[in-house]
PDB file of N, CA, C and O in Angstrom:
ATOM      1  N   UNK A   1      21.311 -15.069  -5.948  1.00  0.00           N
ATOM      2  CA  UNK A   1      20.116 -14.254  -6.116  1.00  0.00           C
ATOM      3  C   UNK A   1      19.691 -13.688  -4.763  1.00  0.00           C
ATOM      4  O   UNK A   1      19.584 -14.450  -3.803  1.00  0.00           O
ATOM      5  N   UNK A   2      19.477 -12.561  -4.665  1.00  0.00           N
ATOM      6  CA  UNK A   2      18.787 -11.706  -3.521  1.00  0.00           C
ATOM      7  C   UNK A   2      17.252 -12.032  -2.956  1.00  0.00           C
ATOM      8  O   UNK A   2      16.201 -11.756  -3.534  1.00  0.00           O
ATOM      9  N   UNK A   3      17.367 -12.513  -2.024  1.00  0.00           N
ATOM     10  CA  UNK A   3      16.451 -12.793  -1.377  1.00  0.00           C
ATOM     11  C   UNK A   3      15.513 -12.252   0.123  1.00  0.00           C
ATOM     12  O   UNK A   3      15.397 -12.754   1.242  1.00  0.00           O
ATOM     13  N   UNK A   4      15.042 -11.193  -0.415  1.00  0.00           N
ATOM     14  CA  UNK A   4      14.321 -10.290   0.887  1.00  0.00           C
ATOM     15  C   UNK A   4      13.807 -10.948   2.397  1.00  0.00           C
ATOM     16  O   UNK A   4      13.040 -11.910   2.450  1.00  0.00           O
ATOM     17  N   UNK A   5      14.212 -10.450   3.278  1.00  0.00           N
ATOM     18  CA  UNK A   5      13.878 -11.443   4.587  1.00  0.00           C
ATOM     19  C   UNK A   5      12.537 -10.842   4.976  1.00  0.00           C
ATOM     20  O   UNK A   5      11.894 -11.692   5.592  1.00  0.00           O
ATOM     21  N   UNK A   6      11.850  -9.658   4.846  1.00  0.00           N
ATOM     22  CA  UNK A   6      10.589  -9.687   5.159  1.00  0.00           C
ATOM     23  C   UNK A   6      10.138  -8.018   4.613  1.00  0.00           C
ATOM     24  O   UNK A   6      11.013  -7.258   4.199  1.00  0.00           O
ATOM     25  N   UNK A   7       8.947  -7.680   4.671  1.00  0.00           N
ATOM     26  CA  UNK A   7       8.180  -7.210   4.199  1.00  0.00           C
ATOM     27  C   UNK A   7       8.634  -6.261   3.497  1.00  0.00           C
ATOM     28  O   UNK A   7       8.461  -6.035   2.300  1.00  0.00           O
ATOM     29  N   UNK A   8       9.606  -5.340   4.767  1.00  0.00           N
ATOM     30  CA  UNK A   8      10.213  -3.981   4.384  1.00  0.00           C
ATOM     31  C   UNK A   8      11.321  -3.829   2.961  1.00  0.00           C
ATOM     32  O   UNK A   8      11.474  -2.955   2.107  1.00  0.00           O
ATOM     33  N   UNK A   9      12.031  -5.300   3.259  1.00  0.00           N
ATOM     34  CA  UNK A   9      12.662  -5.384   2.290  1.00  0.00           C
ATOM     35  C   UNK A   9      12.110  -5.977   0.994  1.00  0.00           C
ATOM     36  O   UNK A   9      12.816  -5.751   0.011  1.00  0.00           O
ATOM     37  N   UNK A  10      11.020  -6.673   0.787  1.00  0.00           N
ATOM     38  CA  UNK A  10      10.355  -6.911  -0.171  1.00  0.00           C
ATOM     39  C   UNK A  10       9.971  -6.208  -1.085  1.00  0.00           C
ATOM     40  O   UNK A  10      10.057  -6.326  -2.307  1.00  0.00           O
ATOM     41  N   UNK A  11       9.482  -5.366  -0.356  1.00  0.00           N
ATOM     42  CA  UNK A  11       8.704  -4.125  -0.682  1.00  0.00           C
ATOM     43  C   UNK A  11       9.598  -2.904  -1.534  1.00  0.00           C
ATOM     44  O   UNK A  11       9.219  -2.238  -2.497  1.00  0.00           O
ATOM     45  N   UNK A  12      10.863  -2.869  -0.846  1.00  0.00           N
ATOM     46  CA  UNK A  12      12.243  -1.542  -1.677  1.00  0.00           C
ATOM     47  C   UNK A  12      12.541  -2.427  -2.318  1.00  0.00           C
ATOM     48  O   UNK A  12      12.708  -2.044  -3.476  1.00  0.00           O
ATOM     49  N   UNK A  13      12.740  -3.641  -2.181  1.00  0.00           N
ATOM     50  CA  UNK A  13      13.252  -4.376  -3.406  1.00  0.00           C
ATOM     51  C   UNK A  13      12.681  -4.166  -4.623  1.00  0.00           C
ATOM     52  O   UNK A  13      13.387  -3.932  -5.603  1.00  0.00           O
ATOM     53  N   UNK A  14      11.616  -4.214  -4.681  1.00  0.00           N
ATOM     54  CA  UNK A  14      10.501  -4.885  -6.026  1.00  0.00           C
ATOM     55  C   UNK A  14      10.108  -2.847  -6.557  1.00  0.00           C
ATOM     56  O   UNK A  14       9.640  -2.694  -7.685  1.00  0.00           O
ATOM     57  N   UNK A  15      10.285  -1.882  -5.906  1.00  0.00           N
ATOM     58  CA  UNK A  15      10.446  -0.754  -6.263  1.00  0.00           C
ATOM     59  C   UNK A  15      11.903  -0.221  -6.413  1.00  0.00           C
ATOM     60  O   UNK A  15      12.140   0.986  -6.370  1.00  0.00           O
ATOM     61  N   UNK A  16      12.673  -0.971  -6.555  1.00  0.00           N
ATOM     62  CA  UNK A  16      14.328  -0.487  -6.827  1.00  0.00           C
ATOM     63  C   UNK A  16      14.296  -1.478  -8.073  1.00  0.00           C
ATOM     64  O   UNK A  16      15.093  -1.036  -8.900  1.00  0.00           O
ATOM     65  N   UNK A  17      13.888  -2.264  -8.385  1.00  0.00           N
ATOM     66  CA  UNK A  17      13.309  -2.938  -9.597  1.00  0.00           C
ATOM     67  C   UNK A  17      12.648  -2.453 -10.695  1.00  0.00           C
ATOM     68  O   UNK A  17      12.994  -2.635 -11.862  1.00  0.00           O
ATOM     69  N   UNK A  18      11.429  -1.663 -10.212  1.00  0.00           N
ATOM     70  CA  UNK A  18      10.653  -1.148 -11.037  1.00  0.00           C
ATOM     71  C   UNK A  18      11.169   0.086 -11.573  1.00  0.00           C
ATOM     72  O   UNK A  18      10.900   0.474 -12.709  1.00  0.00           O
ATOM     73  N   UNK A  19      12.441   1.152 -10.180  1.00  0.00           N
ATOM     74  CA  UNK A  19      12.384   2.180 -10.381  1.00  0.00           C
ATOM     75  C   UNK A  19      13.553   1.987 -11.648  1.00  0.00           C
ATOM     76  O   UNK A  19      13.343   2.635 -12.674  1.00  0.00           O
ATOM     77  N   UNK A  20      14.784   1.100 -11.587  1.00  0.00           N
ATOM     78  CA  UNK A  20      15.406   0.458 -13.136  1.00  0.00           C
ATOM     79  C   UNK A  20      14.918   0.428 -14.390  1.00  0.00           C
ATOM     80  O   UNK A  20      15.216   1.203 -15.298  1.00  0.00           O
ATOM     81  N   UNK A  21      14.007  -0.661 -14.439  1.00  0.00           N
ATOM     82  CA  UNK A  21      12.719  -0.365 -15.098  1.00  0.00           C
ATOM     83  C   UNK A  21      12.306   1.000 -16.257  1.00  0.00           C
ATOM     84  O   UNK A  21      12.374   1.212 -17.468  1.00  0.00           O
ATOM     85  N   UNK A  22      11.749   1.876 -14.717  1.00  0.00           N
ATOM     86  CA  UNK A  22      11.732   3.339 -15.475  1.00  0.00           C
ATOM     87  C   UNK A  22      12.663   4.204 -16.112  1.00  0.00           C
ATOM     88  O   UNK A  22      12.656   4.769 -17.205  1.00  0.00           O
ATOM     89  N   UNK A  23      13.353   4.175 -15.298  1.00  0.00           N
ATOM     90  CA  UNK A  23      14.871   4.699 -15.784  1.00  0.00           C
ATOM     91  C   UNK A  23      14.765   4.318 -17.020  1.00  0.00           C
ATOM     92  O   UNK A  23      14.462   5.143 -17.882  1.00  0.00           O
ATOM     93  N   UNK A  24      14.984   3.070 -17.312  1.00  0.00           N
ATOM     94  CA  UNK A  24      15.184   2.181 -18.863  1.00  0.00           C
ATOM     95  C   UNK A  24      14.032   2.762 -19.950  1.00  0.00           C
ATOM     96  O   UNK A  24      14.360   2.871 -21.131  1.00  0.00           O
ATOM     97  N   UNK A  25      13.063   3.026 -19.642  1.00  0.00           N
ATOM     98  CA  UNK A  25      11.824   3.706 -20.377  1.00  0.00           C
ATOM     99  C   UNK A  25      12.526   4.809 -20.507  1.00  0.00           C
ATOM    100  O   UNK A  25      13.078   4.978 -21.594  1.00  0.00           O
ATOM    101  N   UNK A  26      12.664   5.676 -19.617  1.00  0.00           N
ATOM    102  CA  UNK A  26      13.043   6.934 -19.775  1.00  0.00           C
ATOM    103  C   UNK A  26      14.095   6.732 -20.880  1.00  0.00           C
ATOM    104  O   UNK A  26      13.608   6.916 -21.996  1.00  0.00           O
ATOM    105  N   UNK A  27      15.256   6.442 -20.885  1.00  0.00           N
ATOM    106  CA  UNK A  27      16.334   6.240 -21.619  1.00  0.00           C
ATOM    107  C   UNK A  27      15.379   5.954 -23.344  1.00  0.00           C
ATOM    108  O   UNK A  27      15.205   6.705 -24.303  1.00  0.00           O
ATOM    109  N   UNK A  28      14.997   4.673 -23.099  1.00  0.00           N
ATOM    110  CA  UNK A  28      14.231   4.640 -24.673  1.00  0.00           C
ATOM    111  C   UNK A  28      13.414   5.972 -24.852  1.00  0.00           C
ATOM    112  O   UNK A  28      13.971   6.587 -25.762  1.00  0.00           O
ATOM    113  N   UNK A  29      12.464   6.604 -24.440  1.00  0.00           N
ATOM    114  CA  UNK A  29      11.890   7.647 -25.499  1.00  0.00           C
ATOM    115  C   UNK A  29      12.921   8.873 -25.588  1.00  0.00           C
ATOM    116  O   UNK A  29      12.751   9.662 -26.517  1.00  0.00           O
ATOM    117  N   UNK A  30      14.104   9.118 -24.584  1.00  0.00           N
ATOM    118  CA  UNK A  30      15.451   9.945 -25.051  1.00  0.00           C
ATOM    119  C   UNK A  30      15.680   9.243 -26.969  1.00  0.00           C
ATOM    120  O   UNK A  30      15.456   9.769 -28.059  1.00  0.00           O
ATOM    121  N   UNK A  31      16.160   8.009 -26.608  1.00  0.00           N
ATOM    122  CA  UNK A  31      16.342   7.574 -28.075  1.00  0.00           C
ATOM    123  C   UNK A  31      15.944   7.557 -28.702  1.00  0.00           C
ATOM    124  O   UNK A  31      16.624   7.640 -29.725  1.00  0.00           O
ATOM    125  N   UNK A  32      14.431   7.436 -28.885  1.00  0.00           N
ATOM    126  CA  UNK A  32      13.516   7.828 -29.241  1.00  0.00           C
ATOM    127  C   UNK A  32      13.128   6.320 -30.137  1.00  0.00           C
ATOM    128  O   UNK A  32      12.760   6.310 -31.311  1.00  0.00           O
ATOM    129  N   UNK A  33      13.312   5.093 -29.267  1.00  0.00           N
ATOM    130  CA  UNK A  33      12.766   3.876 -29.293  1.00  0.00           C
ATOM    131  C   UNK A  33      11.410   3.853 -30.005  1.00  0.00           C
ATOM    132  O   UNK A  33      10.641   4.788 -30.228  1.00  0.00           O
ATOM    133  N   UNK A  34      11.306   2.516 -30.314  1.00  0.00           N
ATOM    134  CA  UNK A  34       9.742   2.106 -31.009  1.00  0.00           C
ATOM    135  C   UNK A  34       9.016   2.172 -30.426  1.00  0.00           C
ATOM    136  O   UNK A  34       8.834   1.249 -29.632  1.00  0.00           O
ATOM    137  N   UNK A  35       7.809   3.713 -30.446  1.00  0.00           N
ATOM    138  CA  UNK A  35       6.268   3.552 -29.263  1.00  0.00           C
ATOM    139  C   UNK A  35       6.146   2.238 -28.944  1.00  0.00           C
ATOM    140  O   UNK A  35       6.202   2.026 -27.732  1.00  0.00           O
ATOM    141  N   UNK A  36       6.020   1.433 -29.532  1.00  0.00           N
ATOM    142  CA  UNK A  36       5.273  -0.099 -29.279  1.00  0.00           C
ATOM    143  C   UNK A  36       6.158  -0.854 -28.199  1.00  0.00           C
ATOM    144  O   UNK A  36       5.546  -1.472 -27.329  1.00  0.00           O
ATOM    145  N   UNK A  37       7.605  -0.858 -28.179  1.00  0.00           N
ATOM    146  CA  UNK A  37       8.191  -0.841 -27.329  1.00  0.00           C
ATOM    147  C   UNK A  37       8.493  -0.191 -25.972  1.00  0.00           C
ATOM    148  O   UNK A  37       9.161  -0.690 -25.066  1.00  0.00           O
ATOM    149  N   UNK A  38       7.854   1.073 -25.984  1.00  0.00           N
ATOM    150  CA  UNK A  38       8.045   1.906 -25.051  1.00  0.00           C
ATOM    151  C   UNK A  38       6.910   1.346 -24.112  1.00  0.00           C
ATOM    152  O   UNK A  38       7.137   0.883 -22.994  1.00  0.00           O
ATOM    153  N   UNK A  39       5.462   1.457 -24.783  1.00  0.00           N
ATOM    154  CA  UNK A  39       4.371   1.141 -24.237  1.00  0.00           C
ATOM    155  C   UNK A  39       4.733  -0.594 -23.575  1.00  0.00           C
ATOM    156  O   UNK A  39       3.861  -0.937 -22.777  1.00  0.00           O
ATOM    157  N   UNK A  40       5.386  -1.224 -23.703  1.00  0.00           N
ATOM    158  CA  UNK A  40       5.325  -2.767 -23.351  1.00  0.00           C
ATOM    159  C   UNK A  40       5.888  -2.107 -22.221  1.00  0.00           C
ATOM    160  O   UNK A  40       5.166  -1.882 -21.250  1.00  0.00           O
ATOM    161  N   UNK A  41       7.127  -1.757 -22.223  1.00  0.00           N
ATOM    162  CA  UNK A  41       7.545  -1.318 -20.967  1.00  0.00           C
ATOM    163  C   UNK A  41       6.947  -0.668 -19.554  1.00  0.00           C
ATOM    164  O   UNK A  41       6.984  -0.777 -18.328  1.00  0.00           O
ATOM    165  N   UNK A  42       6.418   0.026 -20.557  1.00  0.00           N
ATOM    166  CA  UNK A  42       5.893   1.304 -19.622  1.00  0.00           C
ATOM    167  C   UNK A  42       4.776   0.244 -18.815  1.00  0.00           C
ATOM    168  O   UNK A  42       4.812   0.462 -17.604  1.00  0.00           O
ATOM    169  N   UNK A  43       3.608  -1.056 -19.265  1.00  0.00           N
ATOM    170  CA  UNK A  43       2.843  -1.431 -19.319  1.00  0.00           C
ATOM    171  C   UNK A  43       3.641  -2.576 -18.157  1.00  0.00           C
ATOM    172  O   UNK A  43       3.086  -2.759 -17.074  1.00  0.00           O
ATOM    173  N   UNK A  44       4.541  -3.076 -18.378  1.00  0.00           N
ATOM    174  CA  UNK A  44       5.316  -3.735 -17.228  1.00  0.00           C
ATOM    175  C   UNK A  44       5.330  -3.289 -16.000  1.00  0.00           C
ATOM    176  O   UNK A  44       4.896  -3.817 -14.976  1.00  0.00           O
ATOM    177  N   UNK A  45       5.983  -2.039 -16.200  1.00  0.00           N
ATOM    178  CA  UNK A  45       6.262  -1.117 -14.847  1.00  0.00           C
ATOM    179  C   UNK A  45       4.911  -0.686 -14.217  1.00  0.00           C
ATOM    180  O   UNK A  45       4.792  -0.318 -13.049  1.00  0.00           O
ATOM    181  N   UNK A  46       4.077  -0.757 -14.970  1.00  0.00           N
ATOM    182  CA  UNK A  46       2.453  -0.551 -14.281  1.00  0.00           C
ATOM    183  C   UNK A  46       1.989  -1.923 -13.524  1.00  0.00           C
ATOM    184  O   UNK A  46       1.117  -1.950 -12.656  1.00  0.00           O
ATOM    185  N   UNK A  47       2.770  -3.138 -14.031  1.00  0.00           N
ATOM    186  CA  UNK A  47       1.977  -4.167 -13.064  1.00  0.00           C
ATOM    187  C   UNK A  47       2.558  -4.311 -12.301  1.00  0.00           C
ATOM    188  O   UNK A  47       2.124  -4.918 -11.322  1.00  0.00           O
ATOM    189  N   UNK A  48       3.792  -3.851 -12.338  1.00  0.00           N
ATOM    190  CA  UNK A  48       4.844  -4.277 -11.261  1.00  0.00           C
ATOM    191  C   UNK A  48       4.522  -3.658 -10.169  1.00  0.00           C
ATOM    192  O   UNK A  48       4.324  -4.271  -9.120  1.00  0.00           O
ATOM    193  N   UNK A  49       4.384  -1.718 -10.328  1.00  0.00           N
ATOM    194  CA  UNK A  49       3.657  -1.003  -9.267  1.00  0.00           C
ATOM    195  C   UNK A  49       2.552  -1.948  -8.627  1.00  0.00           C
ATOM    196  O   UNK A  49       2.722  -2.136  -7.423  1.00  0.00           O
ATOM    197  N   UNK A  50       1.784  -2.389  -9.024  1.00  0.00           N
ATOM    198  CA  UNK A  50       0.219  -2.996  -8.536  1.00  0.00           C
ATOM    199  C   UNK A  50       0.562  -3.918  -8.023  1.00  0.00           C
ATOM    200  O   UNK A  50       0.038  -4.144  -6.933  1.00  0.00           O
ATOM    201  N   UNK A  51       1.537  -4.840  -8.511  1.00  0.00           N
ATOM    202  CA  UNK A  51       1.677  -6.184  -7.352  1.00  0.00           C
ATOM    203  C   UNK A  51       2.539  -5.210  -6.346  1.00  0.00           C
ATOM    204  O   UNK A  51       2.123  -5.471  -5.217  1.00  0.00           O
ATOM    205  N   UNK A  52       3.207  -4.550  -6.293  1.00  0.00           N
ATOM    206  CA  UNK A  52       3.466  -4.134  -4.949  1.00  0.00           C
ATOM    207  C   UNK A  52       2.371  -3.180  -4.107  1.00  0.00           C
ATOM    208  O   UNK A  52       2.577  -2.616  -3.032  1.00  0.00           O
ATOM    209  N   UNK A  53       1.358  -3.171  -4.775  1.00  0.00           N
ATOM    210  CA  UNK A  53       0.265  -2.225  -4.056  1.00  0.00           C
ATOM    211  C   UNK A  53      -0.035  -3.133  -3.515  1.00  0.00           C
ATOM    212  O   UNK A  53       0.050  -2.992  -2.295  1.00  0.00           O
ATOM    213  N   UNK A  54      -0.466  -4.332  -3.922  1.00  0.00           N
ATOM    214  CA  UNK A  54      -0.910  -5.313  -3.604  1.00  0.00           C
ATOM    215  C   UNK A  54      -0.287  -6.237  -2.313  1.00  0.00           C
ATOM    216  O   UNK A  54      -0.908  -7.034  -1.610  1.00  0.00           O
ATOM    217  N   UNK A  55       1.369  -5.801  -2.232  1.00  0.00           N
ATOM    218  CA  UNK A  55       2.234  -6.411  -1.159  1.00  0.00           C
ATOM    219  C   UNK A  55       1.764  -5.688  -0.167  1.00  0.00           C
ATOM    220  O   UNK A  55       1.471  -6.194   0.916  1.00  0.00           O
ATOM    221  N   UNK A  56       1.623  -4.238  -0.469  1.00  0.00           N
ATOM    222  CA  UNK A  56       1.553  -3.562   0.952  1.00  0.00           C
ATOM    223  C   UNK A  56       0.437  -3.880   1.560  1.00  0.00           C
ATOM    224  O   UNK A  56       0.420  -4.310   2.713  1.00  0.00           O
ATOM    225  N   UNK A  57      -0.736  -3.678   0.752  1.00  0.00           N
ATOM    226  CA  UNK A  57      -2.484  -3.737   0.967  1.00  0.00           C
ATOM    227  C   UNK A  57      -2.353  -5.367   1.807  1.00  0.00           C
ATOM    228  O   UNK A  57      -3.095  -5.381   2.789  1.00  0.00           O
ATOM    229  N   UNK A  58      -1.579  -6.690   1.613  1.00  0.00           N
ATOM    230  CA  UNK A  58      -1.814  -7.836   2.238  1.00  0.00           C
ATOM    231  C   UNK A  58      -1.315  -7.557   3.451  1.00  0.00           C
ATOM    232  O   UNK A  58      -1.790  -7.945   4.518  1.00  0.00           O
ATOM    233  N   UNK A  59       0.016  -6.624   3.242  1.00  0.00           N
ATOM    234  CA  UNK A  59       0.918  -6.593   5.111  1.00  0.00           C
ATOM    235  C   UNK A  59      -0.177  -5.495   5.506  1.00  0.00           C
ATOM    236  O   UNK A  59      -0.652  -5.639   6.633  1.00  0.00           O
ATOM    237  N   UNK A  60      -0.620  -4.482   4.790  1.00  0.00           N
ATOM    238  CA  UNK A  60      -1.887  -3.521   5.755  1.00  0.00           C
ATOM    239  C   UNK A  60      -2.461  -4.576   6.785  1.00  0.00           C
ATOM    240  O   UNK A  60      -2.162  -4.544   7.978  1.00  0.00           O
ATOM    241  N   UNK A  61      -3.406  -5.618   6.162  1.00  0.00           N
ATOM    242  CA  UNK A  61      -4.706  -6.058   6.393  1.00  0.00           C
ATOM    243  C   UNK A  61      -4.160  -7.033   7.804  1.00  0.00           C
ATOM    244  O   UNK A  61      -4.572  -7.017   8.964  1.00  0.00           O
ATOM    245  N   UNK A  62      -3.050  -7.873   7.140  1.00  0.00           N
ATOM    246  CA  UNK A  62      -2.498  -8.574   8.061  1.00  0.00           C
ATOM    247  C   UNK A  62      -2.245  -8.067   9.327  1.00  0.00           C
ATOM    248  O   UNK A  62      -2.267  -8.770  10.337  1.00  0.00           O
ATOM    249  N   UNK A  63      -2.011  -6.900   9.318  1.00  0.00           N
ATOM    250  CA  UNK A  63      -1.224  -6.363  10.657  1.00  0.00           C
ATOM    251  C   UNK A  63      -1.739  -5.117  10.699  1.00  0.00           C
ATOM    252  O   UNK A  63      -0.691  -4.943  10.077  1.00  0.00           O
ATOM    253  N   UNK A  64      -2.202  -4.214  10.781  1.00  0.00           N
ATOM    254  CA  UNK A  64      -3.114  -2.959  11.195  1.00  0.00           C
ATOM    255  C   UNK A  64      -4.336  -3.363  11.191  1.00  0.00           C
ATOM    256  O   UNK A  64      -5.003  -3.218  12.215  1.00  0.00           O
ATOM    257  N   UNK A  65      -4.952  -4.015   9.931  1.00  0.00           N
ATOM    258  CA  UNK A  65      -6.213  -3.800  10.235  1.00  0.00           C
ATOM    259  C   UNK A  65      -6.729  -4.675  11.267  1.00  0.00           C
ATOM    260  O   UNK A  65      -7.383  -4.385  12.269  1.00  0.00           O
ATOM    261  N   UNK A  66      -6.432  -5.494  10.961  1.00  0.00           N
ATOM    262  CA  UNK A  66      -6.255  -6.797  12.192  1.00  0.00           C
ATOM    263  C   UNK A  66      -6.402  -6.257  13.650  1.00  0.00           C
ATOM    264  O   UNK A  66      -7.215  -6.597  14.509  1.00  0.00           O
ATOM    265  N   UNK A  67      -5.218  -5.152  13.718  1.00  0.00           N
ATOM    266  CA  UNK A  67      -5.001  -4.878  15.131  1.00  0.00           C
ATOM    267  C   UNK A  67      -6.105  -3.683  15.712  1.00  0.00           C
ATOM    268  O   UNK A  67      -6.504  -3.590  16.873  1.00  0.00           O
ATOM    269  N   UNK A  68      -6.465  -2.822  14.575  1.00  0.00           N
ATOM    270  CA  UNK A  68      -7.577  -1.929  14.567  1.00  0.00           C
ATOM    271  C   UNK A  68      -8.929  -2.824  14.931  1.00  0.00           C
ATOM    272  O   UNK A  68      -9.971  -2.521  15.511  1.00  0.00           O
ATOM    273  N   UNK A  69      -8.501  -3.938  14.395  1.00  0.00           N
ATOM    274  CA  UNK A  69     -10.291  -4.455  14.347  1.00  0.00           C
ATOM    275  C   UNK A  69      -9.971  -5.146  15.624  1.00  0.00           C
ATOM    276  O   UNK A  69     -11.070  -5.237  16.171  1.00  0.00           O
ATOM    277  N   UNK A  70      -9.129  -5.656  16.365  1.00  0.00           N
ATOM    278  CA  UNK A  70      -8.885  -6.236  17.959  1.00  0.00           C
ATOM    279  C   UNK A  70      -9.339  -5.236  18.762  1.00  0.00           C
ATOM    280  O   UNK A  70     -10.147  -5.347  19.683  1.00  0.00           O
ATOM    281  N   UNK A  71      -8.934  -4.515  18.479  1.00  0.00           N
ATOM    282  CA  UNK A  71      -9.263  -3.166  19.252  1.00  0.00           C
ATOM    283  C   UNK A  71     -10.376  -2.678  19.214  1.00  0.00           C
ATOM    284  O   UNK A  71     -10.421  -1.592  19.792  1.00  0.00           O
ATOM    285  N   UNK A  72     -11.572  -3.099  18.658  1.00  0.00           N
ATOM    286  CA  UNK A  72     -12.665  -2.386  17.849  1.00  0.00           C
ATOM    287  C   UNK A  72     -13.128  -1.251  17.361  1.00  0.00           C
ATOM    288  O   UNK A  72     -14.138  -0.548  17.399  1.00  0.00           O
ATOM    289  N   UNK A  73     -12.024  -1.294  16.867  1.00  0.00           N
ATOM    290  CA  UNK A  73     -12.035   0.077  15.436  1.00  0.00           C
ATOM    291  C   UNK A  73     -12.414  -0.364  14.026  1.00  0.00           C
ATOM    292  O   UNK A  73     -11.925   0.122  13.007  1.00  0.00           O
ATOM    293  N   UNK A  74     -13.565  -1.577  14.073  1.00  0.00           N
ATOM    294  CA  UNK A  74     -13.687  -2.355  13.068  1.00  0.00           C
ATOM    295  C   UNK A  74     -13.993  -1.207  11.612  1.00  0.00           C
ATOM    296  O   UNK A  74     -13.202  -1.003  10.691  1.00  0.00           O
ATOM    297  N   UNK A  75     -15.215  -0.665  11.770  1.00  0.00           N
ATOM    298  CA  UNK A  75     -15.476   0.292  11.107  1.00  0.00           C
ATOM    299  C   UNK A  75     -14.794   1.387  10.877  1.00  0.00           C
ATOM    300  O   UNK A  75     -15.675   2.159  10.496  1.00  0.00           O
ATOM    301  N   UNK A  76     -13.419   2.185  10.851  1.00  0.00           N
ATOM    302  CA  UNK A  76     -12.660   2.760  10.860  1.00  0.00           C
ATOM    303  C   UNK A  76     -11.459   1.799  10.128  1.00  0.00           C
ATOM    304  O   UNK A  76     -10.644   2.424   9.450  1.00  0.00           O
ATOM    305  N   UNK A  77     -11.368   1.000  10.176  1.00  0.00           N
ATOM    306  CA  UNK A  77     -10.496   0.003   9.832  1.00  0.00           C
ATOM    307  C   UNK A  77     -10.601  -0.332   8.274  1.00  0.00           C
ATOM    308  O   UNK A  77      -9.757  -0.096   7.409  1.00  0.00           O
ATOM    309  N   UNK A  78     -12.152  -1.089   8.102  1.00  0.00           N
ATOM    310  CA  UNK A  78     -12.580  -1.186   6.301  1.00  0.00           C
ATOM    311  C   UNK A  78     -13.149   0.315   5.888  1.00  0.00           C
ATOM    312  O   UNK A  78     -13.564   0.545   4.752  1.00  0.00           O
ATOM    313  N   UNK A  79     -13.130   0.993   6.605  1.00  0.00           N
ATOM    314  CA  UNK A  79     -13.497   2.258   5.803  1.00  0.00           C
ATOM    315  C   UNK A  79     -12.211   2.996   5.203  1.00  0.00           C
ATOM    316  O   UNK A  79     -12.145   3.248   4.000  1.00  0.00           O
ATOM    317  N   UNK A  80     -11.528   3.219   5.804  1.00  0.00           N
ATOM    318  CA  UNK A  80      -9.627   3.333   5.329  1.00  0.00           C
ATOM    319  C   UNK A  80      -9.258   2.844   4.125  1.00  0.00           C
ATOM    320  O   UNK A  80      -8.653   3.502   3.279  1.00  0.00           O
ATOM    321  N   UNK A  81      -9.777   1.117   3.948  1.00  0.00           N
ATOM    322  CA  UNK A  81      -8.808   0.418   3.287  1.00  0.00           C
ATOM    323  C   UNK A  81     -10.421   0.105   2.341  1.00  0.00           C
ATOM    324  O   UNK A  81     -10.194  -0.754   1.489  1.00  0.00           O
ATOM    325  N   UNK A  82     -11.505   0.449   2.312  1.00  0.00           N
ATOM    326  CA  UNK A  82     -12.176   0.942   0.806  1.00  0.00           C
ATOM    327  C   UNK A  82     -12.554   2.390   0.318  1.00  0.00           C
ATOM    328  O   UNK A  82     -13.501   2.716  -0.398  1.00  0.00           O
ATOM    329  N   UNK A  83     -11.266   3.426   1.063  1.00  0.00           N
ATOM    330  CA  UNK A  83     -11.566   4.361   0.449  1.00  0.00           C
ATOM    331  C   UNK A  83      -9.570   4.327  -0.618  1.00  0.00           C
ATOM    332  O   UNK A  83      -9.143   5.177  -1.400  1.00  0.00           O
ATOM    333  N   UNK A  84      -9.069   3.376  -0.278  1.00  0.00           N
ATOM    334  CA  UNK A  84      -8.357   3.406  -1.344  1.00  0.00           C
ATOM    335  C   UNK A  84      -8.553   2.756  -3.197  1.00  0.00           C
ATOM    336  O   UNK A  84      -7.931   2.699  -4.258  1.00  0.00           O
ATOM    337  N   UNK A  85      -9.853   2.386  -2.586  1.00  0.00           N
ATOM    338  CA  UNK A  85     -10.301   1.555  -3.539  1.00  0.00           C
ATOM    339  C   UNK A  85     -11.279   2.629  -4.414  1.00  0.00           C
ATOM    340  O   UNK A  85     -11.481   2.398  -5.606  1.00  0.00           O
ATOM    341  N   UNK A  86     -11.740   3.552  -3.903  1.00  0.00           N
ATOM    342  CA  UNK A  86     -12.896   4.244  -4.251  1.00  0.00           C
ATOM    343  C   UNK A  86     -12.114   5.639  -4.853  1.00  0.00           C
ATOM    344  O   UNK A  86     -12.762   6.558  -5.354  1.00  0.00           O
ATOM    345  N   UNK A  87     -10.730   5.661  -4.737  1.00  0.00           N
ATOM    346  CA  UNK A  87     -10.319   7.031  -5.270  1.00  0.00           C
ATOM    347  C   UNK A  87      -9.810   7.235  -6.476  1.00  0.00           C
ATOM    348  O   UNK A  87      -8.767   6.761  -6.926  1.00  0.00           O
ATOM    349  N   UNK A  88     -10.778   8.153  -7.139  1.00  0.00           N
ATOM    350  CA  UNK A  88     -10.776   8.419  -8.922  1.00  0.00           C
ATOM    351  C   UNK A  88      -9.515   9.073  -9.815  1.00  0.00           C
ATOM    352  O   UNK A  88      -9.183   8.813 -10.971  1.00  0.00           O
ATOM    353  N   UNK A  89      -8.939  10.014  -8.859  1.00  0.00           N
ATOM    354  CA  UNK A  89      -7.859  10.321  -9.235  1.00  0.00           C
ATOM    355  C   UNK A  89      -6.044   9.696  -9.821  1.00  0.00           C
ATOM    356  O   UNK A  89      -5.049  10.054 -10.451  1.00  0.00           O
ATOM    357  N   UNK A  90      -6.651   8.507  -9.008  1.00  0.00           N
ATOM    358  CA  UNK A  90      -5.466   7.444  -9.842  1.00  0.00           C
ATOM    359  C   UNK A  90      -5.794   7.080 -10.861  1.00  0.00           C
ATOM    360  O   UNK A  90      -5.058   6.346 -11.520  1.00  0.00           O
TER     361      UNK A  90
END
């Protein structure tokens, strides 16, 4: 089993995963698979995206914001990382 040595590779991993995944969705509504099936899928590949939002957002905090806020760019720092939180368009 493949085992990622750190972030970068964590990170293409778990989106070369997901992007399979889609592919595989895609393929079912070609076939024109059971909605109910499609949607489980599709509903997978949505959490899967988010825990990797979630990988990046921990290595952000860990290591930029961190280094922004050493630096005292504190306020520039959580303003960045709650305006990803605040945007409607996703």
């Amino acid at each position: 089993m493949y085992k990622p040595k750190n972030h970068k590779e964590r990170v293409s991993h778990r989106l070369k995963i997901a992007k399979g995944h889609l592919e595989k969705v895609i393929t079912m509504v070609d076939d024109n698979a059971y909605c109910i099936d499609v949607l489980h899928q599709s509903q997978a590949i949505q959490k899967a995206l988010k825990e990797i939002d979630n990988l990046i957002l921990e290595h952000h905090l860990a290591t930029c914001a961190v280094k922004a806020i050493k630096e005292g760019k504190h306020t520039q720092a959580i303003t960045e990382v709650m305006n990803v939180f605040k945007r409607k368009d996703v």
